[in-house]
N, C-alpha and C positions, 0 to 999 in steps of 0.2 A: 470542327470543334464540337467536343460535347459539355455539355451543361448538366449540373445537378444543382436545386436547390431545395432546401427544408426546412424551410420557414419557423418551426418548432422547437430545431437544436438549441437555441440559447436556452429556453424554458429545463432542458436537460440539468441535471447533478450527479455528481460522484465523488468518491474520495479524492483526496490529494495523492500525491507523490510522499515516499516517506520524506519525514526531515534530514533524517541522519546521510541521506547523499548527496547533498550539496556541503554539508561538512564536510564529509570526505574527502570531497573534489578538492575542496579550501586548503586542505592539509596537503595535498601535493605538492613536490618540489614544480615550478614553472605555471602555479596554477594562476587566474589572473582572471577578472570577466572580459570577452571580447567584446569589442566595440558598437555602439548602436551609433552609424552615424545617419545624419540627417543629411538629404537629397531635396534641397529646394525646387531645384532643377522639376526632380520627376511628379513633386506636389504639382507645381504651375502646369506638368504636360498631361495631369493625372487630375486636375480640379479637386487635391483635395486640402486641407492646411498642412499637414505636414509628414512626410513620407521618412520612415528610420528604417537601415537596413542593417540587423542583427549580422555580424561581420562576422567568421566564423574560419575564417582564411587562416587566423595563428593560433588555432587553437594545439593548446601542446607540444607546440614545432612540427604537427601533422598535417596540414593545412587541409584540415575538417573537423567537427562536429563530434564525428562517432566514437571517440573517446571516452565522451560524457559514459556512455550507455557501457561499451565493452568493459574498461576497466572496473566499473563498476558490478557487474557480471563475476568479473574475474577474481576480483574481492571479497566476492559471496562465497563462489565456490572453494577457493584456499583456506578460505575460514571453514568450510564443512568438511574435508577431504583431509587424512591423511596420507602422509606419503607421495611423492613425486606424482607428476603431474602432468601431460602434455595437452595443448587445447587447440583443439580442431574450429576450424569453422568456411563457409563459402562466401566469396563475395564479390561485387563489382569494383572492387578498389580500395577504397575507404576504410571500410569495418574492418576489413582483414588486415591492413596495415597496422591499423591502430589493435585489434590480439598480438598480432606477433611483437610490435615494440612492447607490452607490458612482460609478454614471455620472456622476451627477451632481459627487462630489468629483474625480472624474479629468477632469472635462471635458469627456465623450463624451455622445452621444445613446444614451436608449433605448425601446424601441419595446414596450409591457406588451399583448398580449392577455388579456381576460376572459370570462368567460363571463357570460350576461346574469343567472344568478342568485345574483351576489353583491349586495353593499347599494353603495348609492350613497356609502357612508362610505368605503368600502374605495377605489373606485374613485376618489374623491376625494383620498384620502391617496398613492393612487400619481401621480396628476397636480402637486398639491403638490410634489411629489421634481421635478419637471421630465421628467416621461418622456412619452409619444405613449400614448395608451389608444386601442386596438382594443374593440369590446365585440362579439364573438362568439355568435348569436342562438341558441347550442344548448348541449351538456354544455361542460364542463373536457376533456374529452378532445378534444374540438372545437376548443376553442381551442389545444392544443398543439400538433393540428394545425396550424392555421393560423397559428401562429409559428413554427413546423419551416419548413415552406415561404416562409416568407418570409425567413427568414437563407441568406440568396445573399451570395458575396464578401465583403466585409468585416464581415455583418451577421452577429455569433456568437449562436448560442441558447446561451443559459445557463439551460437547465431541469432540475426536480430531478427528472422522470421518465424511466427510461432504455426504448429498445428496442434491439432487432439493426439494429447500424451507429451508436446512437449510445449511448456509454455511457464515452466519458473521462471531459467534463465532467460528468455525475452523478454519477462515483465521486467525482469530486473534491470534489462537494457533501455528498456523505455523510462522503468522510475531512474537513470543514470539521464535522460536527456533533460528531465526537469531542472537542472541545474540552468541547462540553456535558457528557459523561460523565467527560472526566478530573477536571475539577472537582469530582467527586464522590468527599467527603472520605469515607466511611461505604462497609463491606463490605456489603450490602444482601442479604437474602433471595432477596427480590422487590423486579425494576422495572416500573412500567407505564407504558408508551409508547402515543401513539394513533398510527394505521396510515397513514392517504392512501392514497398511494403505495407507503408501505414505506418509504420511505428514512430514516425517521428511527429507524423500528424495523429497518432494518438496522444503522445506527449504532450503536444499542443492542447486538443481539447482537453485531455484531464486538466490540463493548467486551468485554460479556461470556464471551466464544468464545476471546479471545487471553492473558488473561492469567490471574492465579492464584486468582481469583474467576469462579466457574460460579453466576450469581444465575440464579434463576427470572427468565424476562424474559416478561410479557405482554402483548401487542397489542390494542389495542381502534380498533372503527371504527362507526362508523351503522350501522343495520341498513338503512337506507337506500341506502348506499351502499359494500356489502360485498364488493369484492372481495379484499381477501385472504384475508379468510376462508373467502367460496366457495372459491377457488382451493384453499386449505389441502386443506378438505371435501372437493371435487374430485379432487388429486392431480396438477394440473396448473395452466398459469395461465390464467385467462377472464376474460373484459369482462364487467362487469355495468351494467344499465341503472339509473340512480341517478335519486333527482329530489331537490325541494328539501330542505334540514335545517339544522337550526339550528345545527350542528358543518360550516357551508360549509367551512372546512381541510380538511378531509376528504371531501367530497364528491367522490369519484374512483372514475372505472369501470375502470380498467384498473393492475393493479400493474406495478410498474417491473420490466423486464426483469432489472435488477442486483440489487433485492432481494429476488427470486423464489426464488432457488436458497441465498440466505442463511436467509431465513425457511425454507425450508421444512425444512432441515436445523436451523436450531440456535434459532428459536423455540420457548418451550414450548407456549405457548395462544395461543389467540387467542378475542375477545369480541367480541358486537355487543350495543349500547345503544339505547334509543330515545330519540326528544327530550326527556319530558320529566324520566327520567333526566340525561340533560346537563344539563338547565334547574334542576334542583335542584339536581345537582353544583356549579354556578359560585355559584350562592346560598351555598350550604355554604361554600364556599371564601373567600368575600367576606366572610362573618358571621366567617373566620379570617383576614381583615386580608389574603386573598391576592387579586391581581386575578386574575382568568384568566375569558377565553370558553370557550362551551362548547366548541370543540375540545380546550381544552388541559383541562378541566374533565371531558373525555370520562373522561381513567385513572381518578377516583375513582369513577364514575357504572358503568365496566368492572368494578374491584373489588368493587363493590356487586355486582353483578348475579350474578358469579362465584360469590361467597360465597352469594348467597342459593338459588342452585341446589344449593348443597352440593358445589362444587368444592374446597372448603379443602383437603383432601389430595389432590388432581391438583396445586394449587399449592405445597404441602408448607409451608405454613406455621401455624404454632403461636402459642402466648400469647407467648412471646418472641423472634418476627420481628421484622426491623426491613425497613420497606417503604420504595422512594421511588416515589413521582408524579411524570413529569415533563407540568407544566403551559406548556405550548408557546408561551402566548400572551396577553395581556392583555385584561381585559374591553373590549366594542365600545362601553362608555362612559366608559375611560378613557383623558385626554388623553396621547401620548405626543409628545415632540420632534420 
């Protein structure tokens, strides 16, 4: 396991999220906040007061998250662009499902690279949506490349990983997840976010960075596939060589240019889990009525591991915290729209 902590980050500030993209979201047909339910259960096994696990399982009929961020993306760019359209992007599963079904409602083509070690489920659910699957014979970093390069002219990548020169549309996919945190009715201690890329744990701390709640906010990722955390540990950002894991959402060797300089100022910790950690985490969660894969299954399986190292006062939290989980994703065997 590795550990990061930074004692400092709360003292961090930054701007918000704009306003105008949680409208947005509101305005959607199907649009709805997912659920924050409460796990008494994992308080009493966790010593804390009270434990909410941000449910993220029906989000859109996609059963995940990445919605918030894509369509939002997607929204920008139609608004600036005339003329037909087609949108590229690479991914673990998730993100690229949720481009191709907005492609899909606007009528445009789109084009999902993958890497060859996600499941044949994932890859199928993005074909279903009506998009073009590329299946890329090396990492997730591979195939981003290989969708970068391929959006020539009309063809926009819509990816949630940023570097130098491309970093509109991923901010714009990170200010699209801030919806997930406004909906969060409850002043929280501690949040825990799983990592990728970053981008959704930059969402996170900008939530908590700009307004009048400084929660502990902590990151968890594979140990398999730890680049933020090396980076943290480092003091810089670096590529890590990753291989397979059962948290595939996560499975990313390079952190996102944009959420580099966010984390590294205003995260507090950062955690790595091992598989079968995860694997029991989405058990847990499932035996409490919640769906989630192990990526999204990661934060619980992070806060375990934390606690058991004896980090509880790095994370400053007591018998009466009130913690939220946000579980990013819906179990790989459960049917979503």
């Amino acid at each position: 396991m590795l550990w990061y902590h930074h004692a400092a980050a709360r003292d961090w500030r930054c701007a918000a999220a704009p306003t105008e993209v949680q409208a947005f979201h509101q305005g959607l047909a199907g649009y709805a906040p997912t659920p924050l339910t409460d796990v008494p259960s994992f308080a009493a096994e966790l010593g804390v007061g009270r434990v909410l696990v941000k449910d993220e399982s029906e989000r859109f009929g996609l059963g995940a998250f990445k919605a918030l961020g894509a369509w939002w993306a997607i929204h920008c760019a139609v608004e600036e662009h005339d003329g037909p359209l087609e949108f590229v992007t690479a991914t673990d599963g998730n993100h690229g499902r949720a481009v191709a079904r907005m492609a899909a409602m606007l009528g445009l083509p789109a084009h999902v690279f993958v890497p060859d070690v996600i499941s044949d489920r994932a890859v199928d659910a993005i074909r279903a949506e009506g998009a073009t699957v590329t299946v890329v014979p090396e990492s997730y970093d591979a195939a981003v490349a290989a969708a970068a390069a391929s959006a020539t002219g009309s063809r926009v990548l819509i990816q949630d990983a940023a570097w130098p020169g491309y970093e509109v549309v991923p901010q714009r996919i990170v200010d699209g997840y801030s919806t997930l945190f406004r909906e969060i009715d409850v002043e929280p201690d501690l949040v825990v976010v799983p990592m990728g890329v970053g981008s959704v744990a930059q969402a996170a701390v900008t939530h908590y960075r700009s307004g009048a709640t400084a929660s502990v906010v902590l990151g968890v990722e594979p140990s398999r596939a730890a680049c933020v955390t090396e980076s943290l540990l480092s003091g810089e950002l670096v590529s890590v060589s990753t291989s397979t894991t059962v948290m595939a959402g996560l499975n990313c060797g390079t952190p996102s240019s944009l959420a580099w300089p966010v984390l590294r100022a205003g995260l507090s910790a950062a955690v790595t889990v091992e598989e079968d950690g995860a694997l029991s985490a989405e058990r847990d969660l499932g035996a409490a009525g919640i769906s989630s894969g192990p990526s999204g299954a990661a934060t619980l399986a992070g806060l375990r591991a934390a606690l058991a190292a004896d980090h509880r006062e790095e994370l400053g939290i007591t018998a009466a915290s009130t913690v939220v989980l946000i579980s990013t994703e819906t179990s790989p065997g459960h049917v979503t729209s």
